[in-house]
C-alpha positions as CSV (number, residue, x, y, z in Angstrom):
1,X,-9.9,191.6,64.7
2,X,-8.1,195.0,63.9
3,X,-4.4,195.4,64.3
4,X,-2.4,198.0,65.0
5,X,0.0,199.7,63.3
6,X,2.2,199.1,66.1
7,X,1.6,195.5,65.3
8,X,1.4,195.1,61.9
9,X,5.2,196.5,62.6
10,X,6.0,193.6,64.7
11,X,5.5,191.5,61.9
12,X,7.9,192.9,59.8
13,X,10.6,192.8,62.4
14,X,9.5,188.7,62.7
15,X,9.9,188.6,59.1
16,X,13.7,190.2,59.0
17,X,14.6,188.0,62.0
18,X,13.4,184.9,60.3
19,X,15.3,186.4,57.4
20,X,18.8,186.3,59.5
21,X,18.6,183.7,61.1
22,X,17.7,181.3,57.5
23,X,20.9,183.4,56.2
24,X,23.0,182.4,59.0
25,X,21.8,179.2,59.4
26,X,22.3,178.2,55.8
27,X,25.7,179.6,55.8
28,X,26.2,176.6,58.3
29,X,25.6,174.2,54.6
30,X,28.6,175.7,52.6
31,X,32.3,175.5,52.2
32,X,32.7,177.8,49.9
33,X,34.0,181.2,51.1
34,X,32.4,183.0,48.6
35,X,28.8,181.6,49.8
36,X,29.8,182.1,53.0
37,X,30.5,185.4,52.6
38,X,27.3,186.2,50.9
39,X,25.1,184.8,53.2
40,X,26.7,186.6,56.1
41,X,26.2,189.7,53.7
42,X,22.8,189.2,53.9
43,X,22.3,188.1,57.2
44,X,23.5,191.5,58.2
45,X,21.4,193.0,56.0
46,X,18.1,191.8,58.0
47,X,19.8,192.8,60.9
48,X,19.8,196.3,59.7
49,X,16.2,196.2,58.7
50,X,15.5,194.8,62.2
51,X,16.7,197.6,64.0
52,X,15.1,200.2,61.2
53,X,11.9,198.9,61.9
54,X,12.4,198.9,65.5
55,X,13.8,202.4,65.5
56,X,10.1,203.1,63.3
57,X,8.5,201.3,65.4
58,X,9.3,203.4,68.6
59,X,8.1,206.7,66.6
60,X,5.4,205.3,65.1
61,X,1.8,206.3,65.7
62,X,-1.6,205.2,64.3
63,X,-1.9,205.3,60.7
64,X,-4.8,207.8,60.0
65,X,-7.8,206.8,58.1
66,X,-9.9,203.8,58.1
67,X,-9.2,200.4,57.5
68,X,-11.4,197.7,57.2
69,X,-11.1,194.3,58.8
70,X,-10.7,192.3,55.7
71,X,-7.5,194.8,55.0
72,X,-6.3,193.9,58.1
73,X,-7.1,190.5,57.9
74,X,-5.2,190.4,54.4
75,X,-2.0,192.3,56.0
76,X,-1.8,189.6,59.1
77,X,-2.0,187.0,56.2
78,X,1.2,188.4,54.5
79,X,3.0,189.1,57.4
80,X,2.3,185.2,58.5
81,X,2.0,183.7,55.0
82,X,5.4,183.7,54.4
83,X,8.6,181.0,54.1
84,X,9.4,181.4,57.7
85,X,7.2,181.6,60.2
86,X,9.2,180.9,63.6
87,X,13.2,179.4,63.9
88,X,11.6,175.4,63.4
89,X,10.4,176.0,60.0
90,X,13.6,177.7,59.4
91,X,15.6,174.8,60.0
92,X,13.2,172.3,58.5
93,X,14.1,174.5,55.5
94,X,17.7,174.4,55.9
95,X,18.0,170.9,56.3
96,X,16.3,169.9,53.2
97,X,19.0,172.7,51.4
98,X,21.5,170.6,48.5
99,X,22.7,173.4,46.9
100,X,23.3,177.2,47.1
101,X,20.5,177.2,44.4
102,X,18.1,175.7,46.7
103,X,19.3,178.7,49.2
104,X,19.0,181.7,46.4
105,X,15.3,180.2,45.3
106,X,13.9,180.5,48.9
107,X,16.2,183.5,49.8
108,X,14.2,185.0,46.2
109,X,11.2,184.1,47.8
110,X,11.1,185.8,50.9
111,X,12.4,188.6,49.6
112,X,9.6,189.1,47.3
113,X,7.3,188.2,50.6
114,X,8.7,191.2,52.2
115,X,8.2,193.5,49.3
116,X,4.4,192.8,49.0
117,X,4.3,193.3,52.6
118,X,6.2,196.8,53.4
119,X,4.5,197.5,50.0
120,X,1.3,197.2,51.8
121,X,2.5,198.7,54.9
122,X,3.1,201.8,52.8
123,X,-0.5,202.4,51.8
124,X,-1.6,202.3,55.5
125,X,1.1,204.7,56.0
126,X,0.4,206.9,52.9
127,X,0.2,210.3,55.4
128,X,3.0,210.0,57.0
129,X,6.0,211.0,54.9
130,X,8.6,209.8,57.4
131,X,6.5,206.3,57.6
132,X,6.4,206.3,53.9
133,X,9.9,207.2,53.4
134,X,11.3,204.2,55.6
135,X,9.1,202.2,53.3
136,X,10.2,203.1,50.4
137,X,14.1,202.1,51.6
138,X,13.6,199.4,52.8
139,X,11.6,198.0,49.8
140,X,15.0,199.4,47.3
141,X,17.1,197.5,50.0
142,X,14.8,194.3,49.2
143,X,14.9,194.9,45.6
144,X,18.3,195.2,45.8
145,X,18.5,191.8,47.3
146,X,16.4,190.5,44.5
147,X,18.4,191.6,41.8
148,X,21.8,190.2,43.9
149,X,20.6,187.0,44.4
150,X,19.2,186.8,40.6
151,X,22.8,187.8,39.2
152,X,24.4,185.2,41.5
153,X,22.0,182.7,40.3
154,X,22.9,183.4,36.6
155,X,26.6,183.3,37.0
156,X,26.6,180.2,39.2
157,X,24.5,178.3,35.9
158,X,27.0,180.0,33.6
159,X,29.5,178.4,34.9
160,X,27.9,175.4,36.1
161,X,26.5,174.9,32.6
């Protein structure tokens, strides 16, 4: 079965929802303020990719070329093979949380899920610059997660250690 842009799209909006709502929910497991607060960060964050993929996805047509079902096939699987697939796993997630490091390790993970996947969404999309471009900013904003959540990481063992 082929999918359309259009739904390959879809995906990605499932993908930063699932995002928000393991941010928010595992805000729920902390005291700290300063945890709090960075989890509400990035909550937000997905929120923002939400609405730039729907705001895509309304001006979006068919990506030209062709694509082979296996591509497609391979795309779905990304989009779907990720930490989150619906709000159940998300809490079944959560509750197994001890520590904020438990939270930046899957929060690592995902994000890296989404870079493969808009990654991949940008060679569909290769002809159209304005496709492309979204792509690219939202991958930086990803990357940009990465790095946060890795630098938060090392100064929590710093001073852990």
């Amino acid at each position: 079965m082929r999918f359309s842009t259009k739904e390959l799209v879809d995906i990605a909006i499932g993908i930063e929802e699932s995002g928000y709502y393991f941010y928010s929910q595992a805000r729920k497991r902390f005291d700290d303020p300063n945890f709090r607060e960075l989890l509400a960060f990035l909550a937000e964050e997905e929120l923002r990719h939400k609405e730039v993929f729907g705001n895509m996805l309304r001006n979006l047509g068919e990506a030209p070329g062709v694509f082979t079902d296996e591509y497609y096939q391979y795309l779905k699987a990304l989009g779907e093979d990720r930490v989150f697939r619906n709000n159940d796993d998300v809490d079944a997630v959560v509750a197994k949380v001890n520590s904020i490091f438990d939270v930046l390790k899957i929060a690592m993970t995902a994000e890296k899920d989404s870079i493969l996947y808009y990654s991949e969404l940008q060679k569909i999309h290769e002809k159209d610059v304005d496709a492309v471009n979204v792509l690219k900013k939202l991958i930086d904003e990803e990357r940009k997660h990465v790095v946060l959540l890795l630098e938060l990481k090392e100064r929590l063992e710093l001073s852990s250690g």
